[in-house]
C-alpha positions in Angstrom: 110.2 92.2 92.2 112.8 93.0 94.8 112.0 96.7 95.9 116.0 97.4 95.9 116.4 97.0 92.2 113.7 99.9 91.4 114.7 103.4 91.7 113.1 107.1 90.5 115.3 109.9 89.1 113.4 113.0 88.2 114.6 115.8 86.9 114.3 119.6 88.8 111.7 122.2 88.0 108.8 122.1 85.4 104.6 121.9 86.2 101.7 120.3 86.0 99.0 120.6 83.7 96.0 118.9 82.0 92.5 116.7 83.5 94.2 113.8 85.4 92.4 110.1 86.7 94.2 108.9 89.0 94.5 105.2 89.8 90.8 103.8 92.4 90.6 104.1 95.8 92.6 101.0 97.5 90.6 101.0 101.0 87.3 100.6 98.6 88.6 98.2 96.5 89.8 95.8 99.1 86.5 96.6 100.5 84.6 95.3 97.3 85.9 92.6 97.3 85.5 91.5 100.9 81.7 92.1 101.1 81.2 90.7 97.6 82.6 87.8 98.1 80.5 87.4 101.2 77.1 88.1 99.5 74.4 86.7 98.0 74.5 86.7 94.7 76.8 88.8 91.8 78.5 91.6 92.7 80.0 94.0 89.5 82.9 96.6 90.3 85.0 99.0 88.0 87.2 101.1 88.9 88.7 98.2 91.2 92.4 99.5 91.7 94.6 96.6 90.1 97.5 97.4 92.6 99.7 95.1 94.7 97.3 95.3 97.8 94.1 95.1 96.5 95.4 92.3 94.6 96.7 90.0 97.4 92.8 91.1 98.8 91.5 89.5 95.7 94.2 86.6 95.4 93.2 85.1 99.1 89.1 84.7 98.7 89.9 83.4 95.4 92.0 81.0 97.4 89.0 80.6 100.3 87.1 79.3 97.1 85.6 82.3 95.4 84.9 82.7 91.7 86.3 85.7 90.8 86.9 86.8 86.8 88.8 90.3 86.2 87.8 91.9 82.7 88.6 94.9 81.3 90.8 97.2 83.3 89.3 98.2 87.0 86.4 95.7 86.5 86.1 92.4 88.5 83.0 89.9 88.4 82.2 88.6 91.8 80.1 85.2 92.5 79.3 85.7 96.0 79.3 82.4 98.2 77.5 84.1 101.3 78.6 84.5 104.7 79.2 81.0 105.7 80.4 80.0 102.5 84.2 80.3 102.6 86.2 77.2 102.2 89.2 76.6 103.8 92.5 77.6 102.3 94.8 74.6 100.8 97.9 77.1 102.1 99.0 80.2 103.8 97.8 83.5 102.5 100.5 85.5 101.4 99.0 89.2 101.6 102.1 90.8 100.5 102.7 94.6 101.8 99.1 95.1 102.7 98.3 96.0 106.4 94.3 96.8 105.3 94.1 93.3 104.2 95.6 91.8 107.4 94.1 93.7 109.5 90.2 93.3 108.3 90.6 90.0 107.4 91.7 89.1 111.0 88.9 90.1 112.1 86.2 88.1 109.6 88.2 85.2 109.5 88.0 85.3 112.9 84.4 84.2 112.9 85.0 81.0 109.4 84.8 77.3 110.9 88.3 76.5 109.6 91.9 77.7 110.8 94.0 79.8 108.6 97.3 81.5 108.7 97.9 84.9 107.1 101.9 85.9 106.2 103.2 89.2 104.5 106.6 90.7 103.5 109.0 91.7 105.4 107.5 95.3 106.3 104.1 93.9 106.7 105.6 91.6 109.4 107.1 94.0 111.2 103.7 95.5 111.4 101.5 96.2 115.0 98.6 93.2 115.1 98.0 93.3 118.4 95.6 96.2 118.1 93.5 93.8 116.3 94.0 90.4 118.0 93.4 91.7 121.4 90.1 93.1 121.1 89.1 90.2 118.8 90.4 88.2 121.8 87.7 89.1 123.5 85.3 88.7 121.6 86.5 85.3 121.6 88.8 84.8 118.7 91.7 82.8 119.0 94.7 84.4 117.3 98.4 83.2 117.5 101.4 85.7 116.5 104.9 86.1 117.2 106.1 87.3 120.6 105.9 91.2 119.1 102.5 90.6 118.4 103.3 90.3 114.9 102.6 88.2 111.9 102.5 85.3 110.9 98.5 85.7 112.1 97.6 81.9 113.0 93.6 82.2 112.7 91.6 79.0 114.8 88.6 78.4 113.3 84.8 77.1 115.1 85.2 79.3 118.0 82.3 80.6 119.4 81.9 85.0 119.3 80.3 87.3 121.2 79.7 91.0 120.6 81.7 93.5 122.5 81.3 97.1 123.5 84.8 98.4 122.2 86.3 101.8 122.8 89.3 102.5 120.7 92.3 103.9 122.2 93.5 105.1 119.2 91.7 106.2 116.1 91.6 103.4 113.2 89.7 102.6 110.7 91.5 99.2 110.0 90.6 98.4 113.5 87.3 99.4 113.6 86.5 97.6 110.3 87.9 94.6 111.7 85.6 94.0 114.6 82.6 95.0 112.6 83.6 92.6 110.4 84.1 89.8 113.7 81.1 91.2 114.4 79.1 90.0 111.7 79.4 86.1 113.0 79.3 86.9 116.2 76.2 86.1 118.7 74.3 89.6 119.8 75.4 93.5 119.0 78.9 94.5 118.2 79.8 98.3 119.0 82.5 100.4 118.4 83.6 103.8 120.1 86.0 106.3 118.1 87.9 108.2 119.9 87.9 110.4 116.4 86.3 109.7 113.4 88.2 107.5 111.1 87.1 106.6 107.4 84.1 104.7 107.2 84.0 103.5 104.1 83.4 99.4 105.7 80.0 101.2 107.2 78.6 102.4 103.8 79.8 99.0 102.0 77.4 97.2 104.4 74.8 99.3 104.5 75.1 99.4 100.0 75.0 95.3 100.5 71.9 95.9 102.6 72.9 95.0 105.9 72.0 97.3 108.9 74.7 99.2 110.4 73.7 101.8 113.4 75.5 104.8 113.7 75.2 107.2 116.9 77.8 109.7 117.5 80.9 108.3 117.4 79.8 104.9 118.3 78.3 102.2 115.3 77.0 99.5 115.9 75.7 96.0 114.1 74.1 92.8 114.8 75.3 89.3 113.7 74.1 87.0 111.7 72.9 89.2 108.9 72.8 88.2 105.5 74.5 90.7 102.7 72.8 91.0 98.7 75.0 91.4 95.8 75.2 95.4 94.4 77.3 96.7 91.8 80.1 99.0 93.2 81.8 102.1 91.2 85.2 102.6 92.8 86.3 106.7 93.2 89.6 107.8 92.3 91.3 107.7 95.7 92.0 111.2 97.1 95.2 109.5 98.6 96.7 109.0 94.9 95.4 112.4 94.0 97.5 114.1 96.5 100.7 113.8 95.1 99.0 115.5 92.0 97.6 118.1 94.7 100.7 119.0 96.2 102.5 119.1 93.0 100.2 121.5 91.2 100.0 123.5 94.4 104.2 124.2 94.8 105.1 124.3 91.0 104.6 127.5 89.0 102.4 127.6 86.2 100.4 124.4 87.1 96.9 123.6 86.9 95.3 120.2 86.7 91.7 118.8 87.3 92.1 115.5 89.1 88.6 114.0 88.2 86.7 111.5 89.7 88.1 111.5 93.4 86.8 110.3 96.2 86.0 113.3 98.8 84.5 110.7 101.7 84.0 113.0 104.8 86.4 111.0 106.9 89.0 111.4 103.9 89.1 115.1 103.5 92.0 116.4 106.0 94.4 116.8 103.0 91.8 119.0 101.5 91.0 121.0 104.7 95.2 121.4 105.7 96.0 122.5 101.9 93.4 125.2 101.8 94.6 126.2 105.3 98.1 126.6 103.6 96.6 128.7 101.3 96.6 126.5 98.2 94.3 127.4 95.0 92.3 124.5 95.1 88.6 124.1 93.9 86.1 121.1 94.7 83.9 121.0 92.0 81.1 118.7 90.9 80.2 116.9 93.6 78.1 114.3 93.1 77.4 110.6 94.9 78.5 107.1 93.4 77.5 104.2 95.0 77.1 105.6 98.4 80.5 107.4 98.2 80.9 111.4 97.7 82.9 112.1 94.6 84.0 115.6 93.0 86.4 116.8 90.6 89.4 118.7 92.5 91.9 121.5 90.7 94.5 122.8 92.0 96.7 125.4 90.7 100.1 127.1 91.6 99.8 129.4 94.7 102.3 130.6 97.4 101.5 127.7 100.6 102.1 129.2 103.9 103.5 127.2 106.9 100.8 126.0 109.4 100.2 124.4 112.8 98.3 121.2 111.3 95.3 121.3 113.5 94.8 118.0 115.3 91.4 116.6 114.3 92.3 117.0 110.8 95.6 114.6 111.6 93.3 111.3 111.7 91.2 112.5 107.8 94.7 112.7 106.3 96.8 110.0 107.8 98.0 108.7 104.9 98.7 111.8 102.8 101.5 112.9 105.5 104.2 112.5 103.2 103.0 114.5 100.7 102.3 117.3 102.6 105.7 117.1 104.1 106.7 118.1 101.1 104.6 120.7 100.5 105.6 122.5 103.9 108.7 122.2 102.8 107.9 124.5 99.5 105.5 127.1 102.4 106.5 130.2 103.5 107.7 130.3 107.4 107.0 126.6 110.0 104.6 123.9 109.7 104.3 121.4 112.9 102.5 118.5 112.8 101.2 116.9 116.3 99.4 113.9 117.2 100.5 112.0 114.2 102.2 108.6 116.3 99.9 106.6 114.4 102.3 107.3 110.9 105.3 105.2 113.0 103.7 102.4 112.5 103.1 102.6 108.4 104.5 100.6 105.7 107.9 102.8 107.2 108.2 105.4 110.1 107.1 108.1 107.9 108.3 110.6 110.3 111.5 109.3 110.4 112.4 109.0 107.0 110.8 111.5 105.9 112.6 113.7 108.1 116.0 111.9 106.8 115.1 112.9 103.4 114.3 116.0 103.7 117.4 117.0 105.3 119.3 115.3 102.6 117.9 118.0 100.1 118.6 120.2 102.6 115.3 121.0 104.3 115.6 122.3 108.1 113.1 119.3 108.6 113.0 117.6 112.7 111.1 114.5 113.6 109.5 114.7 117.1 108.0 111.4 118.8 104.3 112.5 117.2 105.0 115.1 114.2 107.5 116.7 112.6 108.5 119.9 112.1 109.5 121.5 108.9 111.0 125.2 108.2 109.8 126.2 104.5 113.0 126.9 102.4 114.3 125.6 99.3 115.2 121.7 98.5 118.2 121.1 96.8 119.3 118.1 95.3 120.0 114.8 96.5 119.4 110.6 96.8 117.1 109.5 99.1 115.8 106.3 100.0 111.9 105.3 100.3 112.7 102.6 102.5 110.1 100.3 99.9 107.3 102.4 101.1 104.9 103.8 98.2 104.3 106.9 99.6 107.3 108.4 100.4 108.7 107.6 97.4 105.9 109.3 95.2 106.4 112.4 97.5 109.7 112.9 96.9 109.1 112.4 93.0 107.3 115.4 93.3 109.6 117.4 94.9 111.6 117.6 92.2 109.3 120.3 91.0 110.8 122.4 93.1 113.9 121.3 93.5 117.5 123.1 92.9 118.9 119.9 91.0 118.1 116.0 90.0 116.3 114.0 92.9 117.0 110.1 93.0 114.5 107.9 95.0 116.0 104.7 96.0 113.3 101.6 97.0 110.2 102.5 94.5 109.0 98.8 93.6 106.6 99.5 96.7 104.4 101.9 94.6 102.7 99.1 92.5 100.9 98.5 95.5 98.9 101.6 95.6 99.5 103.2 92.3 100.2 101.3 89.3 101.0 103.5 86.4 102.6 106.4 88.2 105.2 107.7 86.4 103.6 107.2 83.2 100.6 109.1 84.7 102.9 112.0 86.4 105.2 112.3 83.3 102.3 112.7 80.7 101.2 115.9 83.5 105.0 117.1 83.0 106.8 115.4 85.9 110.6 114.6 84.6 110.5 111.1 85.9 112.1 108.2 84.9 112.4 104.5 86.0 116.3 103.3 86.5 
C-alpha cells in the first residue's frame, strides 16, 4: 500500500480508559524467528507481532528454505534447520521498512556459504549500513553497498571470519546484535564494548536457545561454532506500542488504563524512568518473568507532567519512544530539552526534525537542535501534519489530539502496519476519536 494514500484524522479532547494489550514486542519477534530458524529442532511462539517488519523477518528465512506455519493470531511454528542449514535464496530479499532486519541479518548472513542481496523501501535505503558493514569487514565479511554506504546490501558468501574485539562508538543494539550474530560462525571469541547499555534482548534469546553468551560489564562476549536447541518463546507486549497509550493516559483528563502484559526489559525502561521524572501517575505492577524477559502490567492515569532536562543515560533505554514523549512535553508545565539523542536522525525519518515541524504546526514553541530538541509546554492547537511514512510519529501525533484545541490530521500513516497493526481500532475502543481517511 502506498504510504501517501493513508491518512489519520482525530478528533480533539476525550480520555483513555479501560485494560489495554497492546500489539508484541517487534525487536523480540524478529528475534524469534532468527534464532529459531537457526536451531535444532521446533521452536513455538505466540505473541509474535504480525506487523510489516517482523513479517519481511519471517518472509526471508522462509525464502533461505525454512518451514515456517503461522496459526492462530501471534503464533508461528518453527522447523529449525540449524546453523549451517540455510539455503541459498532463489531472489533478493525485499525486507521492506525494517532497519532491525537489515541490520542483524547482515551480520549472520555474513557467516552462510552462499551470496545474497538484501533491498528495502525507499526509507530503509536511505538508511546508515555502514555501521554494520565496517566492523563486519573486519571480521572478514565481504559486504558491497552503494557509495553512501547504503543498501542494496550485496552479502558474499564462503568467506572465512574471525572474532573481533569491537568497541562501539555509538550505542546500538542493532549493531551489537549483528556482530554477535557474525560472531556465531566465526573462528574463536567475538566481543563487544558498549559505550552505554543498549537492549539486549539478542543476549537472552541465545542464552534461552542454550547457547553461552558471556557478559562482563559492558562488554559480552561469545564463542563460534555453537550449536542452538529449539525453546518455546512467549513474546511481551512491547513497551514501545504501549507508550503511545502511556502518554495519552498521562496528558488527558480523566484517563486511566492498565496496559497488560508489557515488556519492562531493563535496557527498555527510559520511557518509564523519563515519565515518572515528569511527574506522571504511573504504576508498574505485577512483575513477573516470561521466557527470560521481565514483564509487568503498567497504569497510567491523568496527572499534571512537568517539563524536564531528559537525563542522558536514559536517552539510549528510550530511543524509540522519542516521539511520543515529544508530545507529552509538549502537554508539561515549563521546558523539556532533550540531549544526546543524534542517534533518532537516522530512524525510519529524522525524528527530530519533523517532529519539531509538527509541533510547530499545532503551534508548539518546539526547536530541533543537531542532538535533541527543545520543547516549551503550552497548548497544541489544531492542524495537518505529515508523518513522513514513519509509524511513530504518526501514532504520536494521533494522540495529541487528546489535548488538542481542534481536529488533528496525520498525513503518511500506512507506515504503522509495520509496528502496530490494529491501532486505531485499539486506540478508539480506549476513546481516542480516530478515524482512517
Amino acid at each position: 500500500m502506498n504510504s501517501k494514500s493513508v491518512t489519520f484524522g482525530v478528533q480533539p479532547g476525550g480520555c483513555l480508559k479501560g485494560r489495554l494489550r497492546v500489539a508484541g514486542d517487534k525487536s523480540i519477534s524478529h528475534r524469534s524467528i532468527m534464532m529459531g530458524s537457526l536451531a535444532d529442532g521446533t521452536t513455538h511462539v505466540t505473541g509474535f507481532l504480525e506487523g510489516e517488519d517482523s513479517l519481511a523477518t519471517l518472509q526471508a528465512f522462509r525464502d533461505l528454505g525454512v518451514e515456517i506455519e503461522r496459526g492462530g493470531e501471534g503464533e508461528v511454528t518453527i522447523q529449525g534447520v540449524g546453523v549451517d542449514g540455510l539455503k541459498s535464496p532463489a531472489d533478493d530479499l525485499d525486507l521492506g521498512n525494517s532497519g532491525t532486519s537489515m541490520r542483524l541479518l547482515s551480520g549472520l548472513f555474513s557467516g552462510q556459504l552462499f551470496d545474497c542481496t538484501l533491498i528495502g523501501d525507499e526509507s530503509l535505503s536511505g538508511r546508515p549500513m555502514k555501521r554494520v558493514t565496517v566492523p563486519l569487514a573486519s571480521m572478514g565479511a565481504r559486504i558491497d553497498a552503494t557509495e553512501a554506504g547504503t543498501a542494496p546490501l550485496k552479502i558474499h558468501g564462503n568467506q572465512k571470519l574471525a572474532g573481533i574485539d569491537y568497541e562501539m562508538p555509538v550505542a546500538s543494539a542493532q549493531v551489537k546484535s549483528s556482530l554477535l550474530l557474525a560472531g556465531l560462525y566465526a573462528e574463536g571469541k567475538t566481543c563487544v564494548t558498549e559505550p552505554a547499555p543498549t537492549r539486549d534482548h539478542t543476549e537472552r534469546m541465545l542464552t534461552a536457545f542454550g547457547y553461552p553468551v558471556a557478559r562482563n560489564g559492558n562488554k559480552i562476549c561469545l564463542e563460534g561454532g555453537g550449536r542452538l536447541t529449539a525453546t518455546d518463546i512467549e513474546v511481551p507486549a512491547d513497551i514501545s506500542s504501549a507508550t503511545f497509550f502511556m502518554v495519552g493516559a498521562a496528558i488527558a483528563e480523566g484517563s486511566d488504563v492498565l496496559l497488560e502484559h508489557v515488556g519492562i526489559n531493563p535496557t527498555r525502561i527510559g520511557v518509564i524512568n523519563i515519565m515518572k521524572l515528569m511527574g506522571a501517575d504511573l504504576e508498574v505492577l505485577n512483575e513477573r518473568e516470561v521466557g527470560g524477559e521481565p514483564v509487568a502490567d503498567i497504569r497510567v492515569r491523568a496527572s499534571q507532567l512537568k517539563g524536564i532536562r531528559i537525563p542522558e543515560d536514559q536517552v539510549p533505554l528510550a530511543i524509540d519512544e522519542f516521539p511520543a514523549l515529544f508530545v507529552a512535553a509538549a502537554c508539561a508545565e515549563g521546558e523539556t530539552v532533550l540531549t544526546g539523542a543524534e542517534e533518532l536522525r537516522v530512524k525510519e525519518s529524522d525524528r527530530i526534525q519533523v517532529m519539531a515541524d509538527g509541533l510547530v504546526e499545532l503551534g508548539v514553541d518546539a526547536k530541533a537542535t543537531p542532538d535533541g530538541i527543545v520543547i516549551q509546554g503550552g497548548k497544541i492547537g489544531s492542524g495537518r501534519v505529515v508523518s513522513h511514512g514513519d509509524h511513530r510519529i504518526a501514532m504520536s501525533f494521533a494522540m495529541a489530539a487528546l489535548r488538542a484545541e481542534g481536529p488533528i490530521e496525520i498525513e503518511d500513516c500506512a507506515n504503522v502496519n509495520t509496528s502496530f497493526p490494529g491501532f486505531v481500532e485499539l486506540a478508539a475502543g480506549a476513546g481516542l476519536g480516530i478515524k482512517t481517511i
